[in-house]
Backbone bond lengths (Angstrom), bond angles and torsions (degrees), N, CA, C in turn:
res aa  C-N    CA-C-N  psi(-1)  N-CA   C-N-CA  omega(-1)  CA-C   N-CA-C  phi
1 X - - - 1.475 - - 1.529 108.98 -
2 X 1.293 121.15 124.50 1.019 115.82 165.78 1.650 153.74 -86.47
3 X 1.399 128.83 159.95 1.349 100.24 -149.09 1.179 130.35 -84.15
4 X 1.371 142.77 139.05 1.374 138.36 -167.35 1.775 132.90 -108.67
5 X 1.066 138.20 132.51 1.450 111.88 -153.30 1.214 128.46 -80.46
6 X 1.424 111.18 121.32 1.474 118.18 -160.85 1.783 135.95 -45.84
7 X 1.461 101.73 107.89 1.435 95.33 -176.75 1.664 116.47 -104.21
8 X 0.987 117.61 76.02 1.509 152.27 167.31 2.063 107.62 -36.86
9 X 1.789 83.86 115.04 1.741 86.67 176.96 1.489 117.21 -62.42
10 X 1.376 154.51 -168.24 1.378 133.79 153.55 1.171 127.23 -36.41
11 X 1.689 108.37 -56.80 1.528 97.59 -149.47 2.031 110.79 -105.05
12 X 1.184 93.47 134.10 1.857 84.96 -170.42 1.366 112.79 -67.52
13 X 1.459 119.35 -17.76 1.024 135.27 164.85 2.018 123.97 -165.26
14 X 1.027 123.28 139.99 1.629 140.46 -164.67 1.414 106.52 -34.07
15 X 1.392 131.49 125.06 1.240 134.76 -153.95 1.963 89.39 -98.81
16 X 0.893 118.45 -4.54 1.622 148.13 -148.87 1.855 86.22 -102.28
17 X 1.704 109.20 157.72 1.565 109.58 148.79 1.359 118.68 -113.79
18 X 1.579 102.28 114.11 1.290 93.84 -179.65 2.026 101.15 -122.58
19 X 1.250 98.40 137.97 1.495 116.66 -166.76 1.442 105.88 -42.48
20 X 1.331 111.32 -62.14 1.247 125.92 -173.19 1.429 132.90 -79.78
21 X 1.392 95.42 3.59 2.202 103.84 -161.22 1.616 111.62 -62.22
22 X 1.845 101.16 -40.68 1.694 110.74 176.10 1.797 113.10 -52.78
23 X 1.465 104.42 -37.41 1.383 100.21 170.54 1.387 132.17 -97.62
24 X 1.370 135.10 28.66 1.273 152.84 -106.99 1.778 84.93 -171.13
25 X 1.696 103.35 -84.61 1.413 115.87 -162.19 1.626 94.34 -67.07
26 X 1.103 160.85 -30.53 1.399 156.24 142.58 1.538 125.17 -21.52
27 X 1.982 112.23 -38.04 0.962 89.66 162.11 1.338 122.70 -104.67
28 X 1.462 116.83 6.10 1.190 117.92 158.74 1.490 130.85 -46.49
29 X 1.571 109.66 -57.77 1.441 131.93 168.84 1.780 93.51 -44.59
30 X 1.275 107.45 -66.08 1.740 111.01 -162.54 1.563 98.54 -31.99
31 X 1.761 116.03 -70.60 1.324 105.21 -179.21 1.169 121.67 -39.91
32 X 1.256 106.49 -57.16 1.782 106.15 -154.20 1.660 101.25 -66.29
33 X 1.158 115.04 -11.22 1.939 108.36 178.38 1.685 97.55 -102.81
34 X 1.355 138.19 -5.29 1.667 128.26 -173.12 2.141 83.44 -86.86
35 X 1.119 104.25 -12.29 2.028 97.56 -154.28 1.789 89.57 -103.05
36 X 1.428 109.69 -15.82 1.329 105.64 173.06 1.768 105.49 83.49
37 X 1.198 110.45 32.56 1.539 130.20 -172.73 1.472 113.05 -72.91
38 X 0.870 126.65 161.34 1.753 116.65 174.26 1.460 120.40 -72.46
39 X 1.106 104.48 129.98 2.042 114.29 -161.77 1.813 100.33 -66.97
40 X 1.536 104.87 -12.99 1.380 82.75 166.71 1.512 140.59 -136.70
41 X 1.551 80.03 58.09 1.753 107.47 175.57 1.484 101.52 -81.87
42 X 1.102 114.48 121.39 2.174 125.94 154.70 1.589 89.44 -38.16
43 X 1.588 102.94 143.15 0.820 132.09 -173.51 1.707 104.78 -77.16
44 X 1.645 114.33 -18.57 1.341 135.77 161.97 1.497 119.83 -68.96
45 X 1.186 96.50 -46.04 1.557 104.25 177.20 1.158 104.63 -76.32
46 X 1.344 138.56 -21.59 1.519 118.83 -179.68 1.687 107.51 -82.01
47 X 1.807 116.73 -29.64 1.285 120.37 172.09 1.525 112.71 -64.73
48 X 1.332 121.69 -24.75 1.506 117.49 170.05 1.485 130.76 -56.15
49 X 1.689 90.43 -40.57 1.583 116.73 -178.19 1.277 99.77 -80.70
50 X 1.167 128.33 -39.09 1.568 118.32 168.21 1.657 133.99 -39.93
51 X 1.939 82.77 -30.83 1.755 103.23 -166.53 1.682 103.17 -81.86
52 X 1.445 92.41 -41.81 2.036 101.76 171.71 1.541 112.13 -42.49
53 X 1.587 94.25 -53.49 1.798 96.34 -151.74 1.724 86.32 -91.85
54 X 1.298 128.40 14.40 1.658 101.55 148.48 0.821 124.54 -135.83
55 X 1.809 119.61 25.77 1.301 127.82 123.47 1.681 140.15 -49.94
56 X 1.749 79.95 -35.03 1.813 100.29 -179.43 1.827 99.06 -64.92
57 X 1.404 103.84 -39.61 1.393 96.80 -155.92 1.612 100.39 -78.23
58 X 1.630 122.53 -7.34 1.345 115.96 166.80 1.358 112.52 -54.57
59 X 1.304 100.14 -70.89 1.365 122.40 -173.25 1.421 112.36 -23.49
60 X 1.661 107.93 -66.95 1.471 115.67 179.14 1.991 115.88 -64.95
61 X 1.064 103.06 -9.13 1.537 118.96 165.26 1.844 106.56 -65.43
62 X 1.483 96.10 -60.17 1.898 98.61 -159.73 1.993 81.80 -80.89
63 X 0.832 120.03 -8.20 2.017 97.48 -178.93 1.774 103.90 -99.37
64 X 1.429 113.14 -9.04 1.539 117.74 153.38 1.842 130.03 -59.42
65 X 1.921 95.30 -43.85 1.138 92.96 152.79 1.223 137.98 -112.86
66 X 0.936 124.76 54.44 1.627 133.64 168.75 1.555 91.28 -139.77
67 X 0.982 125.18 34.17 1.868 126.06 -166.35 1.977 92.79 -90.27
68 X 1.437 97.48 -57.60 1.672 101.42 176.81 1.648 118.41 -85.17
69 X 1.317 113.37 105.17 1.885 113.23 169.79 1.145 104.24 -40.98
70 X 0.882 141.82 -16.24 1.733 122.12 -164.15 1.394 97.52 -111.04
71 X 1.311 139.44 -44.39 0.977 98.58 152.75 1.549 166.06 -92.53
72 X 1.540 117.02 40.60 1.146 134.55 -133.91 1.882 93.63 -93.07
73 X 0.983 110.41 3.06 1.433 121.18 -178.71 1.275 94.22 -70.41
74 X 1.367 138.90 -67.98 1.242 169.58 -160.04 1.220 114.39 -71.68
75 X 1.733 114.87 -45.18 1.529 109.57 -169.99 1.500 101.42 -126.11
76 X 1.348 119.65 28.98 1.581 102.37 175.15 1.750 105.12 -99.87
77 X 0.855 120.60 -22.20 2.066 115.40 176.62 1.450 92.19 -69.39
78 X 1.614 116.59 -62.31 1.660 102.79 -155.24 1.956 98.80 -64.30
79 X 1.602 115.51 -20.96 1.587 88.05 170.10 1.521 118.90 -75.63
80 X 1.058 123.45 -28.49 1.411 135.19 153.37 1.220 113.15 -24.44
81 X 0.960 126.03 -58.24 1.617 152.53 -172.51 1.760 97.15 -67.18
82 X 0.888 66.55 -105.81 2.186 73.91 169.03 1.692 108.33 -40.10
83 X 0.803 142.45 -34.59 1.334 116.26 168.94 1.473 118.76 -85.85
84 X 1.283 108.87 5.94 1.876 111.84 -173.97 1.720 89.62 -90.78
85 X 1.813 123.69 -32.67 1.444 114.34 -151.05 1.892 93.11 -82.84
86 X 1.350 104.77 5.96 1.730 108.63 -176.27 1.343 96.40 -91.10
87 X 1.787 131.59 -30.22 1.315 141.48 167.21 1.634 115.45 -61.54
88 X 1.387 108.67 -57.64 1.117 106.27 179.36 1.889 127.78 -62.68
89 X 1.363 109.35 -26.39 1.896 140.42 154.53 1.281 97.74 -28.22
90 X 1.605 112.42 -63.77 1.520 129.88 -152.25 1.793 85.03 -83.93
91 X 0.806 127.65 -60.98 1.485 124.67 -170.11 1.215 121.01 -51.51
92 X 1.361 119.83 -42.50 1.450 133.40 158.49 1.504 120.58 -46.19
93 X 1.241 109.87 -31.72 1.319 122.47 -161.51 1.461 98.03 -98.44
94 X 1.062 134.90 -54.52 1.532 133.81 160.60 1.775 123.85 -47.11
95 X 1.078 90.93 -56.04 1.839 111.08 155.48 1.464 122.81 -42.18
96 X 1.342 112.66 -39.14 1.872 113.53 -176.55 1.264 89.30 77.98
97 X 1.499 148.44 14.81 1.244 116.99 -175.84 1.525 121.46 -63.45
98 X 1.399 122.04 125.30 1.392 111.77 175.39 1.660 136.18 -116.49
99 X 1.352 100.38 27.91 1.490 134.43 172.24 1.612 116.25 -131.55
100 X 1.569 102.40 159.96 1.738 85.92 -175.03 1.330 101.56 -109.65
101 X 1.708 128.86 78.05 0.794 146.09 169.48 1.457 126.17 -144.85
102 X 1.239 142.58 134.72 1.088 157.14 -130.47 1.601 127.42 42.09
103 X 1.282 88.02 31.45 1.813 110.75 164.93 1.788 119.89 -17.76
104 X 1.352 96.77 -43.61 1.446 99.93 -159.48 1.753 94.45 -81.14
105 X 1.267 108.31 -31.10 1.988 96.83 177.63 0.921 92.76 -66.55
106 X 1.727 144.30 -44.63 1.311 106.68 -166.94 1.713 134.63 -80.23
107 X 1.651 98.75 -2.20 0.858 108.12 172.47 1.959 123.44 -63.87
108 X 1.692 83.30 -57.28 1.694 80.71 170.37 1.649 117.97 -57.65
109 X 1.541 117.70 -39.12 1.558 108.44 173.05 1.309 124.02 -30.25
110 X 1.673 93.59 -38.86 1.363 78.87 -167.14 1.916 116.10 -92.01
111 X 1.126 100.00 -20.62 1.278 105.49 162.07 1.964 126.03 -44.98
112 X 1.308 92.39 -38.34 1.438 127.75 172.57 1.458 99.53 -47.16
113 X 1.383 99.50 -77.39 1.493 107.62 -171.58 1.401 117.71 -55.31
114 X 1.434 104.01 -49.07 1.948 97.31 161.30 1.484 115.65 -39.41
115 X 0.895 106.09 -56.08 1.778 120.84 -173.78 1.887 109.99 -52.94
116 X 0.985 109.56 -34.10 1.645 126.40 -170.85 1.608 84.84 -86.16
117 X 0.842 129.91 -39.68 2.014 132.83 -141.42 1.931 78.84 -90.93
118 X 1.399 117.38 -34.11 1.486 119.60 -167.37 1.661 113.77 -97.53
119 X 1.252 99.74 -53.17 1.714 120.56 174.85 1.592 112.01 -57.87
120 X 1.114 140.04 73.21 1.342 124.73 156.80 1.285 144.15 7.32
121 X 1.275 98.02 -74.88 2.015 119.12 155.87 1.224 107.10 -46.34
122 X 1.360 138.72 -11.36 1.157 132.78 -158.39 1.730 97.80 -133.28
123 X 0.724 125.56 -4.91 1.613 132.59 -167.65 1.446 91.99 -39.60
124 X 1.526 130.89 -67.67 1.600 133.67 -132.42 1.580 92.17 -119.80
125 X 1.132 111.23 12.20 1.909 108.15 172.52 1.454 113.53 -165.09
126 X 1.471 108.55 82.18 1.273 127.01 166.79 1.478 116.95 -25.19
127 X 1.241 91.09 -85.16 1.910 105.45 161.66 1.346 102.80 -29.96
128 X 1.131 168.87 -131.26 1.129 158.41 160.86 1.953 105.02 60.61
129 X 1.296 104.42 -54.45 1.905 100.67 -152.06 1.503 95.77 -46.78
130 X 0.943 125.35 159.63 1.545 112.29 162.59 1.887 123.83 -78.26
131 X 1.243 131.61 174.52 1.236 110.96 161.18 1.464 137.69 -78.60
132 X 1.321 102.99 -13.81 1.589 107.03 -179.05 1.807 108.88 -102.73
133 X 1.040 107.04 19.14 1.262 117.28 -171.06 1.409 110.70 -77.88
134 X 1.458 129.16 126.55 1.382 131.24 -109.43 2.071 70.92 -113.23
135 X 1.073 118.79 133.05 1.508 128.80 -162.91 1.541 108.47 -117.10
136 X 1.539 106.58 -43.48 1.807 106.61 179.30 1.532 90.81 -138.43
137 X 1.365 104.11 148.01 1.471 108.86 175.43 1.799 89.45 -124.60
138 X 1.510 124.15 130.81 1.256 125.74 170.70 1.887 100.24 -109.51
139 X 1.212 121.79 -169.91 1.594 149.83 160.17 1.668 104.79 -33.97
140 X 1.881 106.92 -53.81 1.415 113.58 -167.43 1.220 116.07 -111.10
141 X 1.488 114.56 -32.07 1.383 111.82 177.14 1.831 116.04 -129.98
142 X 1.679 119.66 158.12 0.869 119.66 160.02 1.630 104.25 -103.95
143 X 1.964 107.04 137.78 1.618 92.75 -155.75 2.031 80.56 -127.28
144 X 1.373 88.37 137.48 2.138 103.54 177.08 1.811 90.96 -76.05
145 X 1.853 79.87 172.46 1.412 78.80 159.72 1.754 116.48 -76.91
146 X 1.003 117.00 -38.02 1.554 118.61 152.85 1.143 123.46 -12.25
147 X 1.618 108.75 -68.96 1.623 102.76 175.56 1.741 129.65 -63.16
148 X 1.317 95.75 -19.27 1.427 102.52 -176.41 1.342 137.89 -71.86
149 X 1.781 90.15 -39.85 1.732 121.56 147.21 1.330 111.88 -47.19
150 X 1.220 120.87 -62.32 1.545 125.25 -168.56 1.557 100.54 -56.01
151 X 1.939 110.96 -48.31 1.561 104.44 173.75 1.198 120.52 -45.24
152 X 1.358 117.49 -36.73 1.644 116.70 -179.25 0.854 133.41 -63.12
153 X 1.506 106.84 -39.21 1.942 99.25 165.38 1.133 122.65 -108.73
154 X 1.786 121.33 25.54 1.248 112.09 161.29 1.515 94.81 -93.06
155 X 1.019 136.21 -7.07 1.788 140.38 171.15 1.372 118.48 -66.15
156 X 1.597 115.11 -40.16 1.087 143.51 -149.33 1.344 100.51 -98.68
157 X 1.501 113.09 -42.12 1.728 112.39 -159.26 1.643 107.71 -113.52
158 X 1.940 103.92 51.55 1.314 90.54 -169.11 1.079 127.78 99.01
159 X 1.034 136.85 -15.86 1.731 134.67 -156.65 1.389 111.12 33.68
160 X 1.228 123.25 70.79 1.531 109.85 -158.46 1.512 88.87 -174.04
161 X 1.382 145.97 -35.99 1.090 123.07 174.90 0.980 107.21 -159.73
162 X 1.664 129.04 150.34 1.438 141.76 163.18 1.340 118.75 -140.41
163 X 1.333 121.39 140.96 2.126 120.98 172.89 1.684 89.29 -55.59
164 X 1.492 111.16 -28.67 1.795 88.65 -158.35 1.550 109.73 -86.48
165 X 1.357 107.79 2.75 1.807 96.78 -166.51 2.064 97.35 -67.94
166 X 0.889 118.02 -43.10 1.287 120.18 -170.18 1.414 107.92 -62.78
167 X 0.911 145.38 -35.62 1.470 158.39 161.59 1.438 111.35 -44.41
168 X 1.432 130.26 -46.43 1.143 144.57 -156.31 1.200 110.26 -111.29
169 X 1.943 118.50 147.76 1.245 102.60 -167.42 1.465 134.28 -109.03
170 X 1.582 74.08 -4.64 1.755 111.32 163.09 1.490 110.93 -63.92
171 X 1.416 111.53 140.75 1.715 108.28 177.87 1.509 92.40 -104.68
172 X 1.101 109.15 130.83 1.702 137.73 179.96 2.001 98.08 -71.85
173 X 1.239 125.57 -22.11 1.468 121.45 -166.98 1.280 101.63 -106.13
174 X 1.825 119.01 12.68 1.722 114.27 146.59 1.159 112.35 -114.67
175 X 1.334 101.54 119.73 1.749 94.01 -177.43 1.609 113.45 -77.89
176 X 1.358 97.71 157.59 1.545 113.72 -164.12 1.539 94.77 -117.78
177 X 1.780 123.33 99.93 1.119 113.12 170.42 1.188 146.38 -102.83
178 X 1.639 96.79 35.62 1.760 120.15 175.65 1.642 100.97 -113.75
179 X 1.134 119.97 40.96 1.780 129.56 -170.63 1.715 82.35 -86.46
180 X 1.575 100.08 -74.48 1.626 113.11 -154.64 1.692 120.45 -72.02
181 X 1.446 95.27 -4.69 1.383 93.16 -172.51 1.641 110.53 -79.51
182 X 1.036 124.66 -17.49 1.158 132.19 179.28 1.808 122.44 -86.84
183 X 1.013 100.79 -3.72 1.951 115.40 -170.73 1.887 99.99 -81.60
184 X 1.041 124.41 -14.57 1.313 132.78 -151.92 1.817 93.96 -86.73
185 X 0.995 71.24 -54.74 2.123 80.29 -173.90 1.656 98.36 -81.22
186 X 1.351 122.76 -28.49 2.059 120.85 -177.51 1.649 88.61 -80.18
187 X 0.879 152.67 -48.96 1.432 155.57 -155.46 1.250 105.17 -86.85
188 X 1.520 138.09 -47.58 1.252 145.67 170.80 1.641 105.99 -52.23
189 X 1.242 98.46 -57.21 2.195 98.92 -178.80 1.196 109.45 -58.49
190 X 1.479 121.89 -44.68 1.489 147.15 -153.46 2.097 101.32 -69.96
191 X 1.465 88.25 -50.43 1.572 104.62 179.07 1.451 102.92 -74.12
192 X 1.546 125.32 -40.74 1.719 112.08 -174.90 1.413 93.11 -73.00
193 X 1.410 138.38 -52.55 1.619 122.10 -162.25 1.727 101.53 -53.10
194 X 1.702 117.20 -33.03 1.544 90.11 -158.95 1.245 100.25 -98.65
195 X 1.621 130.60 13.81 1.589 110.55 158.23 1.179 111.42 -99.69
196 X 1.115 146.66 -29.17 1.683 131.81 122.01 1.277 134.99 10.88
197 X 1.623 101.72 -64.68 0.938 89.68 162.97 1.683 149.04 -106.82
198 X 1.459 86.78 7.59 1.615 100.00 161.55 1.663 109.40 -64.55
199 X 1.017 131.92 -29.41 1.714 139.96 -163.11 2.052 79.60 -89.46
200 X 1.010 150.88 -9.00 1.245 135.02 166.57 1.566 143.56 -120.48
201 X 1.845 84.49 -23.72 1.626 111.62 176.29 1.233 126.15 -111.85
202 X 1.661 107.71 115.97 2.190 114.92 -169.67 1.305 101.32 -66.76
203 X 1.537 119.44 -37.70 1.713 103.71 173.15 1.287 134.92 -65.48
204 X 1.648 113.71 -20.78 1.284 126.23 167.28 1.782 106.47 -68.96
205 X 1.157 99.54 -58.62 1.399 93.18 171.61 1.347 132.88 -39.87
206 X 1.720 121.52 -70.61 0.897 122.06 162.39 1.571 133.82 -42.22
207 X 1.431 104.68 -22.32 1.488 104.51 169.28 1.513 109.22 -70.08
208 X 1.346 112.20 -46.45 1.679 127.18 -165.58 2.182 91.48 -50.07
209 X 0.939 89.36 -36.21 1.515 102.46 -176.06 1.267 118.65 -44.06
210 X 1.790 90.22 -64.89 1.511 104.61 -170.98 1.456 112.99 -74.59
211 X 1.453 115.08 -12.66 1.510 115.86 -163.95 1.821 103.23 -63.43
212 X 1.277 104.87 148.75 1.500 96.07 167.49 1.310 117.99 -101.94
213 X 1.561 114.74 99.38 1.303 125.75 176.45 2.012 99.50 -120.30
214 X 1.277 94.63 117.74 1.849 105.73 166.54 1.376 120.32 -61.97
215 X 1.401 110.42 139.30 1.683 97.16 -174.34 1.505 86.38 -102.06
216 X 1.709 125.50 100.69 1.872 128.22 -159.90 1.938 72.64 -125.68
217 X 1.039 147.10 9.08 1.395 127.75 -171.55 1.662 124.78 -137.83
218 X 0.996 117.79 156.40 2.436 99.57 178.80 1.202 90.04 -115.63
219 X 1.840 121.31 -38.75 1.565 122.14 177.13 1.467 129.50 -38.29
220 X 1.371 117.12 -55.03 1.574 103.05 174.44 1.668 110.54 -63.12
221 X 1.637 101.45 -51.91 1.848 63.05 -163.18 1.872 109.70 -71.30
222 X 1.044 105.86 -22.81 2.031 93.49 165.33 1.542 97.60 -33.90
223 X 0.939 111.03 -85.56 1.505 115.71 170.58 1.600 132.44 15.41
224 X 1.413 86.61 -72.10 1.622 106.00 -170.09 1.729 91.63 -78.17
225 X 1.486 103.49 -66.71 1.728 74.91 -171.03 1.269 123.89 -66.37
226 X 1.535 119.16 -14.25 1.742 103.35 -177.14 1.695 93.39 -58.30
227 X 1.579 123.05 -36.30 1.535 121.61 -178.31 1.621 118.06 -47.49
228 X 1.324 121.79 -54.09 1.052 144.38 171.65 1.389 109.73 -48.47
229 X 0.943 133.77 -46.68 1.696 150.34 -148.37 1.961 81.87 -74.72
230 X 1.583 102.56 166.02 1.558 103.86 -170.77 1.481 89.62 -82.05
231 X 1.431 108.74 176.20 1.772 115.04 -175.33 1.723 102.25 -96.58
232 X 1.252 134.38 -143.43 1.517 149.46 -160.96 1.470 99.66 -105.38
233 X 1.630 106.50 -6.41 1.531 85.33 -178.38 1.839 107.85 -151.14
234 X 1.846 86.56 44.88 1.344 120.67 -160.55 1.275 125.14 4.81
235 X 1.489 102.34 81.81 1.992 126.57 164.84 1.143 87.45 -111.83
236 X 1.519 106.25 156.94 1.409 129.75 168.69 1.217 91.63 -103.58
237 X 1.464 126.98 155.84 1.384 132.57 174.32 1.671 109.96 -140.91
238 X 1.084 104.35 151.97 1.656 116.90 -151.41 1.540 97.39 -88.82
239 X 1.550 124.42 177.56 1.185 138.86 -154.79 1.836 81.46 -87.19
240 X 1.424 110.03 -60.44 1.557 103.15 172.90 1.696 131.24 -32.80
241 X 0.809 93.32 -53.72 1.565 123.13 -172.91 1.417 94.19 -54.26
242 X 1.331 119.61 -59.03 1.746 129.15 -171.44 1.626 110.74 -66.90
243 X 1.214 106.80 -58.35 1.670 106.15 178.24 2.070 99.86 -64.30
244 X 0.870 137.27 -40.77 1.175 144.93 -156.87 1.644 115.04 -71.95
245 X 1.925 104.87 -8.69 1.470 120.97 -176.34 1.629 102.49 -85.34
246 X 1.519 126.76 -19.38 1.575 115.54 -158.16 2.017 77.86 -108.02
247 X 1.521 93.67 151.29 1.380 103.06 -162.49 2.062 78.50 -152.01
248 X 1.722 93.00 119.40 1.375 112.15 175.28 1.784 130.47 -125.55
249 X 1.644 79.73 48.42 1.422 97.93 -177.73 2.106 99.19 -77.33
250 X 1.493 105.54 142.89 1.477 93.46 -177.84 1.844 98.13 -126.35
């Protein structure tokens, strides 16, 4: 792969102490030099690009199954499902979470952050969106971030049970298959504001830091920069632009 010119998040390394970062940012570097990556990507910035390209590879996961109409009876919750754990990735990652526990805030975070990336009033304070703040409007339902969460782990846990179905006034056992078609263009804005703003913000950074994401893969970030890299008719194309190509209308 060849090399491309380095666009570097703020921090070259965590302004923060974190115990483990010296052994952490090592295997970061490891990937990004086995893929033949540019030697002078932050060892952060290559974990960012890691977070893109296995988000990307959700994405292209949930448009595998919704690929056949006929069977969309069958495979539209578990893509639901699988495309929420690409939300919850992003939430974690904004979050600093560095245990795999309290999953479900990061899930709404990240919903949040879609919501901020869309909401105006909300542009510069995620935290801010509210929770019932109405996120996709389809044909049958208007759905909060609330409901969407609740979609996730009634997707997740079986199709068979959730604390939130009772709460909500939507029944979770009709599926609604104008949910996902709309995430393509909220996820695309949502994803350009937060590599943006990793290239400007030490708290984003330092969270990206603390988050616990394993560097177990070479594919995503290959990924991201073969994405990054100019196309066949040399444009560079934006983080928008890339998420904004898979279209999950069913």
């Amino acid at each position: 792969m060849r090399n491309i010119a380095p666009v570097n998040v703020k921090l070259k390394k965590p302004t923060i102490r974190l115990d483990n970062w010296d052994e952490d940012a090592q295997k970061w570097i490891t990937i990004n030099n086995d893929i033949k990556g540019n030697p002078n990507f932050y060892p952060l910035t290559v974990k960012g690009a890691y977070v893109i390209g296995v988000i990307h590879t959700i994405c292209e996961s949930v448009s595998i199954l919704l690929n056949d109409s006929k069977a969309k009876l069958a495979t539209y919750l578990p893509a639901y499902g699988v495309f929420a754990s690409a939300i919850e990735l992003l939430g974690r990652c904004i979050n600093g979470n560095s245990s795999t526990i309290d999953t479900t805030n990061d899930l709404k975070s990240g919903f949040k952050w879609l919501g901020a990336s869309y909401f105006k009033p909300y542009k510069n304070s995620y935290a801010d969106v509210p929770d019932d703040i109405i996120l996709v409007k389809t044909s049958i339902y208007d759905y909060s971030i609330n409901n969407l969460v609740a979609l996730r782990h009634f997707a997740a846990h079986g199709q068979a049970t959730s604390k939130e179905v009772a709460k909500n006034s939507y029944a979770f056992g009709n599926i609604d298959y104008g949910i996902l078609e709309q995430f393509p263009s909220l996820l695309a804005n949502g994803l350009e504001s937060y590599w943006h703003e990793l290239q400007t913000s030490e708290v984003l950074c330092n969270n990206l830091a603390k988050a616990d994401i394993i560097a177990l893969r070479k594919l995503p970030v290959f990924l991201s920069w073969s994405m990054f890299e100019k196309d066949s008719k040399g444009i560079y194309h934006s983080v928008a632009e890339i998420f904004k190509r898979f279209s999950w209308k069913v």
